[in-house]
The first five atom37 places (N, CA, C, CB, O) and aatype in JSON, in Angstrom:
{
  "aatype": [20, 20, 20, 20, 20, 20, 20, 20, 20, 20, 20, 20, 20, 20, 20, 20, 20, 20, 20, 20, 20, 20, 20, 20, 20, 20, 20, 20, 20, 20, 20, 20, 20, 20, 20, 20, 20, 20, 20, 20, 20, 20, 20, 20, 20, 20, 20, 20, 20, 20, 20, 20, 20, 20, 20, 20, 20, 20, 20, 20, 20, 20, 20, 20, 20, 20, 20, 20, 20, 20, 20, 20, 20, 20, 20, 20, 20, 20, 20, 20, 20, 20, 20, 20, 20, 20, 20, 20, 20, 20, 20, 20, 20, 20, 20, 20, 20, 20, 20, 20, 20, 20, 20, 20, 20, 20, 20, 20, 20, 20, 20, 20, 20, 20, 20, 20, 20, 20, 20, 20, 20, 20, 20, 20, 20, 20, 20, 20, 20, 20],
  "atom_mask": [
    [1, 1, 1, 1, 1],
    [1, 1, 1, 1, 1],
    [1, 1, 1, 1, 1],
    [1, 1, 1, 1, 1],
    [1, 1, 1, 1, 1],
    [1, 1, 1, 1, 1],
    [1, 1, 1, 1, 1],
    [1, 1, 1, 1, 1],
    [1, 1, 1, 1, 1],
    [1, 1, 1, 1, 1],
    [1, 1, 1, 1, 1],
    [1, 1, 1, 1, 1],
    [1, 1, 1, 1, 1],
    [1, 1, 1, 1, 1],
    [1, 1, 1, 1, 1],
    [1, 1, 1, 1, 1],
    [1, 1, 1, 1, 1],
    [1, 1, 1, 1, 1],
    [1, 1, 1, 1, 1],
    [1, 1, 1, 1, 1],
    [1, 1, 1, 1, 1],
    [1, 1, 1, 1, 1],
    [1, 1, 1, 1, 1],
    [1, 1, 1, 1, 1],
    [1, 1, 1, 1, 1],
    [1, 1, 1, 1, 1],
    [1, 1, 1, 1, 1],
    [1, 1, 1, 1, 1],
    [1, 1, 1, 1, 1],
    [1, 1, 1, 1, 1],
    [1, 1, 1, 1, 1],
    [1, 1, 1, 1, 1],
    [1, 1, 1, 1, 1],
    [1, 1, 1, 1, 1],
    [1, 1, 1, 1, 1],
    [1, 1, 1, 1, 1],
    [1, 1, 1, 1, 1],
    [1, 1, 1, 1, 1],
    [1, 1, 1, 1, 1],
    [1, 1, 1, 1, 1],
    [1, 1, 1, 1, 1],
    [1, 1, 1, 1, 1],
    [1, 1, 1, 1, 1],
    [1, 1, 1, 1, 1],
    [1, 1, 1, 1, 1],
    [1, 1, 1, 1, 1],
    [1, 1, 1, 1, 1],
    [1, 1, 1, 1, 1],
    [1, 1, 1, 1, 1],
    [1, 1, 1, 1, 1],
    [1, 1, 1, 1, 1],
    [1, 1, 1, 1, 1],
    [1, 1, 1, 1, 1],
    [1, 1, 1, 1, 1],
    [1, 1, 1, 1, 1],
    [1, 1, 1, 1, 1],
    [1, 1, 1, 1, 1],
    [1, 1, 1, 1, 1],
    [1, 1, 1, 1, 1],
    [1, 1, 1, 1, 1],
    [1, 1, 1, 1, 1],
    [1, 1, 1, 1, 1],
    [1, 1, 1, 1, 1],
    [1, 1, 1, 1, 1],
    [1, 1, 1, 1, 1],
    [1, 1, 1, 1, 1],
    [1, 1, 1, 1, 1],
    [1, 1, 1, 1, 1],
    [1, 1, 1, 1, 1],
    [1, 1, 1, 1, 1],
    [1, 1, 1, 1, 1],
    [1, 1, 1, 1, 1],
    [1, 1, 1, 1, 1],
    [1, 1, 1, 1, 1],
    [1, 1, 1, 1, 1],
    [1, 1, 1, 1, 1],
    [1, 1, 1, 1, 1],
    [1, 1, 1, 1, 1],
    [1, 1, 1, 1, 1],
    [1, 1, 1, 1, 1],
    [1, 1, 1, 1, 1],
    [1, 1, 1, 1, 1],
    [1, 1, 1, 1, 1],
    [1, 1, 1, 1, 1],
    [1, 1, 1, 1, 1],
    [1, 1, 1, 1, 1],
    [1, 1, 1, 1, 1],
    [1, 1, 1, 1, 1],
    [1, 1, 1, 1, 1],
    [1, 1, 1, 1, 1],
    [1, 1, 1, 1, 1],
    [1, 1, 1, 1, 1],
    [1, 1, 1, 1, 1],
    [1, 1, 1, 1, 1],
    [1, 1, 1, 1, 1],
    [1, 1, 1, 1, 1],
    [1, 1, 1, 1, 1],
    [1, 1, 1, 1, 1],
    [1, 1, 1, 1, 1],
    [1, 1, 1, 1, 1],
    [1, 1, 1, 1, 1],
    [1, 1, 1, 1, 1],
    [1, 1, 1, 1, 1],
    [1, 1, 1, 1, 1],
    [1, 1, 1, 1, 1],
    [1, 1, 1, 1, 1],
    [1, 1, 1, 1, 1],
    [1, 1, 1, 1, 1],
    [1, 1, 1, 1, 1],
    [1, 1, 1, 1, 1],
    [1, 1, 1, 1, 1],
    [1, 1, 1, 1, 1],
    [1, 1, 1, 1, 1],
    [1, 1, 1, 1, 1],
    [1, 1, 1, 1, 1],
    [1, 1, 1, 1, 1],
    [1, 1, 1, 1, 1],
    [1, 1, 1, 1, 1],
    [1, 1, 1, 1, 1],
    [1, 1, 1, 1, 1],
    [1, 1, 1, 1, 1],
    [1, 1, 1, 1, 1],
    [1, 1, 1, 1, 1],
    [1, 1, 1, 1, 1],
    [1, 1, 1, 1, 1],
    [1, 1, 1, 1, 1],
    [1, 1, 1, 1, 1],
    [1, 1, 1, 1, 1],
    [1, 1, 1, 1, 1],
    [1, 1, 1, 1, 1]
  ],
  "atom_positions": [
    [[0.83, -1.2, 0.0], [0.0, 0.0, 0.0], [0.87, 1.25, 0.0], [-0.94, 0.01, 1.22], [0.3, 2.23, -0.48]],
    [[2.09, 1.45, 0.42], [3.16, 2.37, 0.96], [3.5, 2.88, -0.85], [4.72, 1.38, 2.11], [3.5, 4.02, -1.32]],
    [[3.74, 1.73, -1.46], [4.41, 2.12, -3.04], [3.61, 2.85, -3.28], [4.6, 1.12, -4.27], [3.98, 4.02, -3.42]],
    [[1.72, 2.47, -3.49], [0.96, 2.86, -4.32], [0.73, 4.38, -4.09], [-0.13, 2.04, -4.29], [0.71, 5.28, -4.94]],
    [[0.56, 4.47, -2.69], [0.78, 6.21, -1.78], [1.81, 7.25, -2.61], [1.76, 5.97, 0.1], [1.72, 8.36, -3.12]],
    [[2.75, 6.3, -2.46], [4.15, 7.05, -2.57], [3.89, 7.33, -4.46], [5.89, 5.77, -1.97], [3.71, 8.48, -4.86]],
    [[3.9, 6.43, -5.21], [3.42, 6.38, -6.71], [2.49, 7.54, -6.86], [2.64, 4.94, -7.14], [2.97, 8.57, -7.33]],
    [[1.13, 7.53, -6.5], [-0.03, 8.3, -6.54], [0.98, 10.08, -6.28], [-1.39, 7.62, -5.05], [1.2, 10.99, -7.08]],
    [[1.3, 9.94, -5.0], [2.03, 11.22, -5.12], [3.31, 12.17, -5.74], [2.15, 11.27, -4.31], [3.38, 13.39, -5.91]],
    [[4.08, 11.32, -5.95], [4.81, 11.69, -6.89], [4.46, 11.74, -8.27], [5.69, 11.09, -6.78], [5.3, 12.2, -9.05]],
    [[3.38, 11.35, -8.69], [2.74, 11.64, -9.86], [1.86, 12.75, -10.34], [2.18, 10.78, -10.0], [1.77, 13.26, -11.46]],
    [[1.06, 13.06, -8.92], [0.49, 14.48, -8.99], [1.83, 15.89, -9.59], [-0.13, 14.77, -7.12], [2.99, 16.07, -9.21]],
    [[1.14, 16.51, -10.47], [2.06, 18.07, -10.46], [1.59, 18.75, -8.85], [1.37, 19.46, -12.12], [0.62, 18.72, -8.1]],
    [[3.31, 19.5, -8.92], [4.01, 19.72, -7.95], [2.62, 21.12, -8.32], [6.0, 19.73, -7.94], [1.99, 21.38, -9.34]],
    [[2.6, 21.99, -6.37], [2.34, 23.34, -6.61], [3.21, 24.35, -7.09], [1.95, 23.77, -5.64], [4.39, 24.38, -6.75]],
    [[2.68, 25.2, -7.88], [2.92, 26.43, -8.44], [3.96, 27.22, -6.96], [1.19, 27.26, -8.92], [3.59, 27.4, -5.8]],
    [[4.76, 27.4, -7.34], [6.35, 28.12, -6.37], [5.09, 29.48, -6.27], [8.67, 28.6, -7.66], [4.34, 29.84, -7.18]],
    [[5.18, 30.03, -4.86], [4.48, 31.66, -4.77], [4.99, 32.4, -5.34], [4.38, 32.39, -3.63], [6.22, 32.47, -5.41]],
    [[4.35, 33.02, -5.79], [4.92, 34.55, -6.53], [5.59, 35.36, -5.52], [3.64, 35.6, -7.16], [5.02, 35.44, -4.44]],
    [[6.92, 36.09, -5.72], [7.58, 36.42, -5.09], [7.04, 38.06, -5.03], [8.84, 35.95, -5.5], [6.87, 38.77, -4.04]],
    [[6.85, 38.35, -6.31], [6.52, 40.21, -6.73], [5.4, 39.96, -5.65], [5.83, 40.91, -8.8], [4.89, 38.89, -5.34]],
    [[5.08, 41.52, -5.05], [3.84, 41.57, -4.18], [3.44, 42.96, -4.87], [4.07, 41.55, -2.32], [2.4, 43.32, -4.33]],
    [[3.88, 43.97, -5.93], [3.93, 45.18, -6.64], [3.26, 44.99, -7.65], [5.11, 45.66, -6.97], [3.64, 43.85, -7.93]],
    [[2.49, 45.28, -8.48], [1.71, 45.64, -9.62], [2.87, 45.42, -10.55], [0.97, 47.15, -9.62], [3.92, 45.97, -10.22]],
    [[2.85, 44.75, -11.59], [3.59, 44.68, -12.91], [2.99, 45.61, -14.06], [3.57, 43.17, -13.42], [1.83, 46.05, -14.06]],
    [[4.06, 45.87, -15.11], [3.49, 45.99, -16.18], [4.02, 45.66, -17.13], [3.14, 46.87, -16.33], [5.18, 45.54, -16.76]],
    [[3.98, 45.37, -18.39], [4.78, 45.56, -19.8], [5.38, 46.53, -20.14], [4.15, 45.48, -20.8], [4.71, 47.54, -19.92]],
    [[6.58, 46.77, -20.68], [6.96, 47.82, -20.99], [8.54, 47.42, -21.8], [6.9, 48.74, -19.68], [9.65, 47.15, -21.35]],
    [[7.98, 47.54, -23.27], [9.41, 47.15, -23.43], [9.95, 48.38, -24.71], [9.52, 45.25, -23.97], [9.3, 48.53, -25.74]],
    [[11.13, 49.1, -24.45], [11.77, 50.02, -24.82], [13.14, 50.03, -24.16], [11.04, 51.07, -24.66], [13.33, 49.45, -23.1]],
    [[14.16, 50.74, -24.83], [15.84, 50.6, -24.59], [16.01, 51.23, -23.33], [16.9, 51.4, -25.77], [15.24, 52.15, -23.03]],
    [[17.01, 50.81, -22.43], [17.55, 51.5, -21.4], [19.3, 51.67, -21.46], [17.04, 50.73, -20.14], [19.99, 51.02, -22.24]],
    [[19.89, 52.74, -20.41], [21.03, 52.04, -20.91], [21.3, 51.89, -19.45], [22.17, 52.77, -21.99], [20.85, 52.48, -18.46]],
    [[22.18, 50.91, -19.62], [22.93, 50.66, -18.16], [24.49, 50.99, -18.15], [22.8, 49.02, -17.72], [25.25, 50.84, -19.11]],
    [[24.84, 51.48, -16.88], [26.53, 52.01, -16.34], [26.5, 51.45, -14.94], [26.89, 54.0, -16.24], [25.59, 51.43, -14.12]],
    [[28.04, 50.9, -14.85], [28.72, 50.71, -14.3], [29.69, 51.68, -13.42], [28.99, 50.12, -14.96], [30.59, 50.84, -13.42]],
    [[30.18, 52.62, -12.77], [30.76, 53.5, -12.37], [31.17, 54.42, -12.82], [31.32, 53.25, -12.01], [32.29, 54.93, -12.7]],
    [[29.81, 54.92, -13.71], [30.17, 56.11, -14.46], [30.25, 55.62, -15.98], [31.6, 56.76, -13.91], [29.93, 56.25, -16.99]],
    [[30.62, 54.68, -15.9], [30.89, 54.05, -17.47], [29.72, 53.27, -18.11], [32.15, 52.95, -17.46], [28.98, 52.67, -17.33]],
    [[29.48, 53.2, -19.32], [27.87, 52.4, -19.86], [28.77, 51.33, -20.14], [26.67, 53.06, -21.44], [29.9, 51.15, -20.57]],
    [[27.88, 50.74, -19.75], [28.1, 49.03, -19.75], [27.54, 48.58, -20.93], [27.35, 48.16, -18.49], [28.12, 47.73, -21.61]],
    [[26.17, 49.18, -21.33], [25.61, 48.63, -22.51], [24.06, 48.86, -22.66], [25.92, 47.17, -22.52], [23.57, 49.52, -21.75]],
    [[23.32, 48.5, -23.52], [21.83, 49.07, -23.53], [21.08, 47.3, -23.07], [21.26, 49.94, -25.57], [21.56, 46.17, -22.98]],
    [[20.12, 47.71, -22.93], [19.27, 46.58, -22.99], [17.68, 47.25, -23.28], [19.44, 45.67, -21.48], [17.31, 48.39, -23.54]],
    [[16.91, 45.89, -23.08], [15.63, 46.23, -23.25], [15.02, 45.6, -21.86], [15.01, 45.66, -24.68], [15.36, 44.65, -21.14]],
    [[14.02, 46.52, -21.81], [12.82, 46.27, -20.7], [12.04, 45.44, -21.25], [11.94, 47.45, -20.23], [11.64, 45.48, -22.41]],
    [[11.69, 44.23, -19.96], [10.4, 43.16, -20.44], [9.78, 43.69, -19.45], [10.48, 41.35, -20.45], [8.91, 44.24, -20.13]],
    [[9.43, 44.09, -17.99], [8.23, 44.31, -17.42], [9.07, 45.52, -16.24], [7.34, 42.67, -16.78], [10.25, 45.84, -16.12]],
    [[7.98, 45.91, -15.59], [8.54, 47.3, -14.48], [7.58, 47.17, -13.03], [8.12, 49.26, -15.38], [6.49, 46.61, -13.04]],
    [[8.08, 47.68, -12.0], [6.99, 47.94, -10.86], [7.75, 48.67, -10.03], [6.33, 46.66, -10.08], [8.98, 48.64, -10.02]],
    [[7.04, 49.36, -9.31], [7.51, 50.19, -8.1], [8.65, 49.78, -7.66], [6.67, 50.19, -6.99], [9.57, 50.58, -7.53]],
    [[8.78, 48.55, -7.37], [9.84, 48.04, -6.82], [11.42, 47.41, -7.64], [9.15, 47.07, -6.13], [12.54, 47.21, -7.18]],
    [[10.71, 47.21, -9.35], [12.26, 46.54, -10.16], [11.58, 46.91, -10.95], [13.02, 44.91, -10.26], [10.59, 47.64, -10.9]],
    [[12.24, 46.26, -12.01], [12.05, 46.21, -13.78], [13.31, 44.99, -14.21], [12.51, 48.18, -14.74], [14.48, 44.83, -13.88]],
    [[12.26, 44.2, -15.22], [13.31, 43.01, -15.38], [13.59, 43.43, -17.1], [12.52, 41.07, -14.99], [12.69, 43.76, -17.86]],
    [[14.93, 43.34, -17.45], [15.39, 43.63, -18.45], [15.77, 42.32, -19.83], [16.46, 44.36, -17.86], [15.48, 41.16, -19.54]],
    [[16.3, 42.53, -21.0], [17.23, 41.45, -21.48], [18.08, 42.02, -21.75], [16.98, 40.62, -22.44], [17.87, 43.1, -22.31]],
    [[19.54, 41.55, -21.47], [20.27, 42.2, -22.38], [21.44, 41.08, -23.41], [21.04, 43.36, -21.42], [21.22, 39.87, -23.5]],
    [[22.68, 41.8, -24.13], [23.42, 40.63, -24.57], [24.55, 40.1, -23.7], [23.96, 40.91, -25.83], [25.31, 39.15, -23.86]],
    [[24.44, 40.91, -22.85], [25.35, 40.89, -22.24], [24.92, 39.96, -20.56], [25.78, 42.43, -22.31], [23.75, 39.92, -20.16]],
    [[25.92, 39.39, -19.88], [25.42, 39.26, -18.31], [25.95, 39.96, -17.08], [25.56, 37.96, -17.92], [27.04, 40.51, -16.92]],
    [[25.12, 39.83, -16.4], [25.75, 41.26, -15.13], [25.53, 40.18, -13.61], [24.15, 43.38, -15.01], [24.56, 39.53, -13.21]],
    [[26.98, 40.37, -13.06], [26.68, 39.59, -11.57], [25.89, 40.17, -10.41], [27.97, 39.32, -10.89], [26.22, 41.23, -9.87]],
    [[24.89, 39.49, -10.05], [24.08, 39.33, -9.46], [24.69, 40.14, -8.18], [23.69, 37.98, -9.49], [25.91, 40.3, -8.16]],
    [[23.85, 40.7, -7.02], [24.69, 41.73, -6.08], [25.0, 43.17, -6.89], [26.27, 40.97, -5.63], [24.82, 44.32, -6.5]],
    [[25.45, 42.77, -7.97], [26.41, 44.34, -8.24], [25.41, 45.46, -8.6], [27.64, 44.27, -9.74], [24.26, 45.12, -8.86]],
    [[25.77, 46.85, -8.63], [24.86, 47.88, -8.4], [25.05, 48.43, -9.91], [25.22, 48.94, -7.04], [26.21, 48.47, -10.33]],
    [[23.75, 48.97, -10.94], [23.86, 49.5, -11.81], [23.11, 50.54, -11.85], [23.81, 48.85, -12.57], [22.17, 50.58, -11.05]],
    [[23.33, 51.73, -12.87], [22.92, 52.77, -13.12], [21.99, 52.65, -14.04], [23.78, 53.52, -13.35], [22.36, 51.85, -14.9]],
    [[20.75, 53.16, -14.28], [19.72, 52.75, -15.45], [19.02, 53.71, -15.31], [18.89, 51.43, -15.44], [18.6, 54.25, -14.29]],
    [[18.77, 54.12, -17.23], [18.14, 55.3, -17.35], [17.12, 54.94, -18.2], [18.94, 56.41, -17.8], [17.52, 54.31, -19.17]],
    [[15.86, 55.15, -18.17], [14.42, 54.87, -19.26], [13.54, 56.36, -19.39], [13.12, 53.46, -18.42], [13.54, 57.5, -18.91]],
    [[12.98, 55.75, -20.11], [11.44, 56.52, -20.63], [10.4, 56.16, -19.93], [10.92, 56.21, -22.1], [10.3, 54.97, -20.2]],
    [[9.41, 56.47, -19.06], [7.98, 55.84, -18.98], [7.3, 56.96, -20.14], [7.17, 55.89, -17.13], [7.46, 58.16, -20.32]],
    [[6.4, 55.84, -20.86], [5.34, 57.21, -21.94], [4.54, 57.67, -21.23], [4.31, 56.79, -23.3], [4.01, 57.24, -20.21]],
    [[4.42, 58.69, -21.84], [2.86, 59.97, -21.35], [1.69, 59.01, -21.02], [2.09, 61.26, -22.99], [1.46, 57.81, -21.19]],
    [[1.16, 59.89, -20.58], [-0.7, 59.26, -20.32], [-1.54, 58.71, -21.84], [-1.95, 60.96, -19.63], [-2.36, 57.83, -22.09]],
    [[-0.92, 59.63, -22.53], [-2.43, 59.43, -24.35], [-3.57, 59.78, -24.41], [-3.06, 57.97, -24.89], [-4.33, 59.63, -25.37]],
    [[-3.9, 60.52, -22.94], [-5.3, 60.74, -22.29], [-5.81, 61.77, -23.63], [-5.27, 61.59, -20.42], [-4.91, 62.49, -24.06]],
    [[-6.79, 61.85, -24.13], [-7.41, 63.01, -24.51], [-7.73, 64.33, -23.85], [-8.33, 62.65, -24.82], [-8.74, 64.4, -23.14]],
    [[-6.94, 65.39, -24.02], [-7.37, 66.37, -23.07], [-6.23, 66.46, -21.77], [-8.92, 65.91, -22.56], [-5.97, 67.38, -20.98]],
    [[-5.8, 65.38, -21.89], [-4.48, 65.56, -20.57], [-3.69, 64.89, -20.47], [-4.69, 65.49, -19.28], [-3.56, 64.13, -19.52]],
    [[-2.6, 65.0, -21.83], [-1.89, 64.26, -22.31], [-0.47, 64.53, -21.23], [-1.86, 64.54, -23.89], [-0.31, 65.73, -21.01]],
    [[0.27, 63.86, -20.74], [0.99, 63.98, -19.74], [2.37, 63.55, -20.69], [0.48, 63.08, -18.38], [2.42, 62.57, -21.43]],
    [[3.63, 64.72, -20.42], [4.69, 64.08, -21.4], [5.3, 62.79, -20.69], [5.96, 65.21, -21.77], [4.95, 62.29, -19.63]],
    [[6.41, 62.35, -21.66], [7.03, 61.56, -21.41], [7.67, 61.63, -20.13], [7.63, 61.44, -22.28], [7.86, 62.81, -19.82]],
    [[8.16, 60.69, -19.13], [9.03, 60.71, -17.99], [10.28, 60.42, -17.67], [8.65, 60.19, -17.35], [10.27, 59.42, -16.95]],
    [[11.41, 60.84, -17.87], [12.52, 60.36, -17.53], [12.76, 59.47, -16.16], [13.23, 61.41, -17.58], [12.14, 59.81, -15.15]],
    [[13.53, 58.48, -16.12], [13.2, 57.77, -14.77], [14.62, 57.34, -14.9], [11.86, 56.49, -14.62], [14.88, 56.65, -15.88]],
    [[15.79, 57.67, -13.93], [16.82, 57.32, -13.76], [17.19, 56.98, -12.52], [17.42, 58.01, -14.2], [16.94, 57.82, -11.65]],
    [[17.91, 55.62, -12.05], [18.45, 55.78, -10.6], [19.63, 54.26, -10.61], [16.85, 55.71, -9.18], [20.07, 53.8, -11.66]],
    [[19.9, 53.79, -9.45], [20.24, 53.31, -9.34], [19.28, 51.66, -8.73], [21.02, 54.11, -9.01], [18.22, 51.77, -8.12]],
    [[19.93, 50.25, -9.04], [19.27, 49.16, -8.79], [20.3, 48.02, -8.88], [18.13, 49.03, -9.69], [21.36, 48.0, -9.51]],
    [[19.8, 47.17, -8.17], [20.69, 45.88, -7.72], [20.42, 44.59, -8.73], [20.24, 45.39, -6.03], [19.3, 44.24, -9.1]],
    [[21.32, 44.13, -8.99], [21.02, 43.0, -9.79], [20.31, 41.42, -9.04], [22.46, 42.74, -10.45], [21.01, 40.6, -8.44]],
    [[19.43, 41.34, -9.17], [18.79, 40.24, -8.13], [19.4, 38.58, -8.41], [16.93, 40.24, -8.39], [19.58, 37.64, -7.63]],
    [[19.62, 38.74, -10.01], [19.15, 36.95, -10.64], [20.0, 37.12, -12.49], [16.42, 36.65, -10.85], [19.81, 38.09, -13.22]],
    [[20.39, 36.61, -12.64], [21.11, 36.46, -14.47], [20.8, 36.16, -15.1], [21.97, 35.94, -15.02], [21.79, 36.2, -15.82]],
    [[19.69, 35.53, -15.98], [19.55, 33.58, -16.51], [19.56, 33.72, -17.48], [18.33, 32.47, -16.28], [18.95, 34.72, -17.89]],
    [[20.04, 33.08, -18.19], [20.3, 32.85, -19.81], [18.49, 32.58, -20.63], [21.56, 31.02, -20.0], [17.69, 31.67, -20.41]],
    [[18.38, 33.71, -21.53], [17.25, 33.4, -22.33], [17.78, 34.03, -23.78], [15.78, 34.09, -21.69], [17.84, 35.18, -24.2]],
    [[18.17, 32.56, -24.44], [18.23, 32.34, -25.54], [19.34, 32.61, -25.89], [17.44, 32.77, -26.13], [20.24, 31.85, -25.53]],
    [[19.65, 33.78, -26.7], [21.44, 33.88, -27.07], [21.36, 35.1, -25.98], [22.17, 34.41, -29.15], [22.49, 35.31, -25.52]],
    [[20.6, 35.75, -25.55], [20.49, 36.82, -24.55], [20.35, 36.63, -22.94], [19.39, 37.51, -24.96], [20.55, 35.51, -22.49]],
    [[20.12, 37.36, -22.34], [20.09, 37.55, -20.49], [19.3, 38.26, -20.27], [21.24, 38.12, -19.63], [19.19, 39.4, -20.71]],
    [[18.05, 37.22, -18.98], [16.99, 37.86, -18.56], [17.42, 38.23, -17.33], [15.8, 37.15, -18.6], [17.9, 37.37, -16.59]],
    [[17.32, 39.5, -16.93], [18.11, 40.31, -15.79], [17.26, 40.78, -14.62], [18.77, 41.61, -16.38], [17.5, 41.99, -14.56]],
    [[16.71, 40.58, -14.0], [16.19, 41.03, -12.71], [16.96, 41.83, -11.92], [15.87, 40.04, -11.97], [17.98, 41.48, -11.31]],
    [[16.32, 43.23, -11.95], [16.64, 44.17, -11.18], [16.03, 44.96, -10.02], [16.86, 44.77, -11.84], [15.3, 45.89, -10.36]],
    [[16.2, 44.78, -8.77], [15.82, 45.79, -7.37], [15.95, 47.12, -7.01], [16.4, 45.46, -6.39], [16.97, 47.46, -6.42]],
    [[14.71, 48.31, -7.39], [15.02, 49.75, -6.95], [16.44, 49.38, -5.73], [13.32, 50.63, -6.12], [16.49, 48.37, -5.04]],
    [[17.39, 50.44, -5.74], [18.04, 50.69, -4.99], [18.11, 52.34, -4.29], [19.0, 50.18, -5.56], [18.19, 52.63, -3.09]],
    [[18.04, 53.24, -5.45], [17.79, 54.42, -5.16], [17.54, 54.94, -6.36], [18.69, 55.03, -4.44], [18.1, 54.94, -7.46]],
    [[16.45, 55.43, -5.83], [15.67, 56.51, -7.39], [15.02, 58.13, -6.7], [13.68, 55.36, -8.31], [13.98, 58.32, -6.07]],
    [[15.93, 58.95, -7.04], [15.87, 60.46, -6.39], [14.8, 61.27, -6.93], [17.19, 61.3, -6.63], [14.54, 61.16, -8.13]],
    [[14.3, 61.89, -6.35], [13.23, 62.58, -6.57], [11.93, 62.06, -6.21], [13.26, 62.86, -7.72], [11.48, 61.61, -5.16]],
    [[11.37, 62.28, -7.54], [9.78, 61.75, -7.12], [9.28, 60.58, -8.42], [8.47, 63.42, -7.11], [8.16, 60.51, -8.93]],
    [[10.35, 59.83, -8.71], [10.98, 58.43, -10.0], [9.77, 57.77, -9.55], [12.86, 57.24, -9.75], [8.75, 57.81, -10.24]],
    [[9.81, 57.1, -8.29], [9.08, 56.13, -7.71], [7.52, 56.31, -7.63], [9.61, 55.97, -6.47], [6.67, 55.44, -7.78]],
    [[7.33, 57.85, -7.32], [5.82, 57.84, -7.68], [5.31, 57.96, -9.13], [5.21, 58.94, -7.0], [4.15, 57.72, -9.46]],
    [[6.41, 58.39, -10.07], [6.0, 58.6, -11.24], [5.87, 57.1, -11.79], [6.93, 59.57, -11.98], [4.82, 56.72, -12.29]],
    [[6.78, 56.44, -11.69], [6.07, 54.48, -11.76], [4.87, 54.44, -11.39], [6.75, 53.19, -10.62], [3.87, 54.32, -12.1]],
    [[4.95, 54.54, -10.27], [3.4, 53.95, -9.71], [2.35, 54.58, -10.75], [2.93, 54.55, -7.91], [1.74, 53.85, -11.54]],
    [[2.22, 55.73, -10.72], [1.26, 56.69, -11.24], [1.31, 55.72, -13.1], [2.04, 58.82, -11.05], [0.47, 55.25, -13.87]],
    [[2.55, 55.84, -13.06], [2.33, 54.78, -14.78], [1.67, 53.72, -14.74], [3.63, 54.09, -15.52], [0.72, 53.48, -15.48]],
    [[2.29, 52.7, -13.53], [1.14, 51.32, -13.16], [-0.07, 51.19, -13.41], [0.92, 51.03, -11.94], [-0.77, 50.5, -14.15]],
    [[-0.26, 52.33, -12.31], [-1.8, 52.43, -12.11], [-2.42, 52.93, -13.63], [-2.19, 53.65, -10.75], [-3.48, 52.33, -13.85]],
    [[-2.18, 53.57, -14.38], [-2.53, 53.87, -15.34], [-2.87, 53.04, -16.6], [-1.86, 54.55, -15.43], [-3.8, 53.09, -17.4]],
    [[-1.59, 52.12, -16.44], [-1.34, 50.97, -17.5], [-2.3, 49.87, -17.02], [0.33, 50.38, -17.54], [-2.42, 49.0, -17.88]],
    [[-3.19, 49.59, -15.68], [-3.38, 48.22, -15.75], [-4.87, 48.2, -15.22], [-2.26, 47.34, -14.9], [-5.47, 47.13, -15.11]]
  ]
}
């Protein structure tokens, strides 16, 4: 009876790992560039953003821990009547994770410091986008 237990359960699919994000996502994919101590390291592209990160690809890979500089666009509103310009959004963020996708690198990145008022201008995009 012990096999058949043991069989039966290891046969079920495993649960779904929790979602780690607890922040509103969005899509957003357009060039950023990233630096290293003053120096650009290289551009990449944005696959998604939130208050808290934005996960990138790039061609390049970046070790995990290390601190980068990253500069984007969020777009305007499109609103009719209260069209809001574009946003510059620059600061600094931590590299969380590396992983190879495809001939490229899917990059997970952690706000570290974003000066001004960066962080509400995300949100305010979030909320807008979703």
């Amino acid at each position: 009876m012990g096999d058949f237990i043991d069989d039966f359960f290891s046969s079920q699919p495993k649960p779904a790992a929790p979602e780690r994000r607890k922040e509103i996502r969005a899509d957003l994919t357009q060039f950023v560039e990233l630096r290293f101590d003053q120096e650009v390291f290289g551009n990449a592209t944005t696959m998604d953003i939130s208050a808290e990160g934005i996960r990138v690809r790039s061609s390049k890979p970046m070790e995990p821990g290390s601190c980068v500089f990253l500069m984007f666009t969020l777009p305007g509103s499109g609103q009719p009547g209260g069209d809001s310009p574009p946003v510059q959004v620059q600061g600094e963020y931590i590299v969380l994770h590396c992983d190879p996708l495809g001939p490229e690198w899917k990059i997970g990145l952690r706000v570290y410091n974003l000066p001004g008022n960066s962080k509400a201008r995300i949100k305010e995009f979030l909320e807008r986008d979703s």
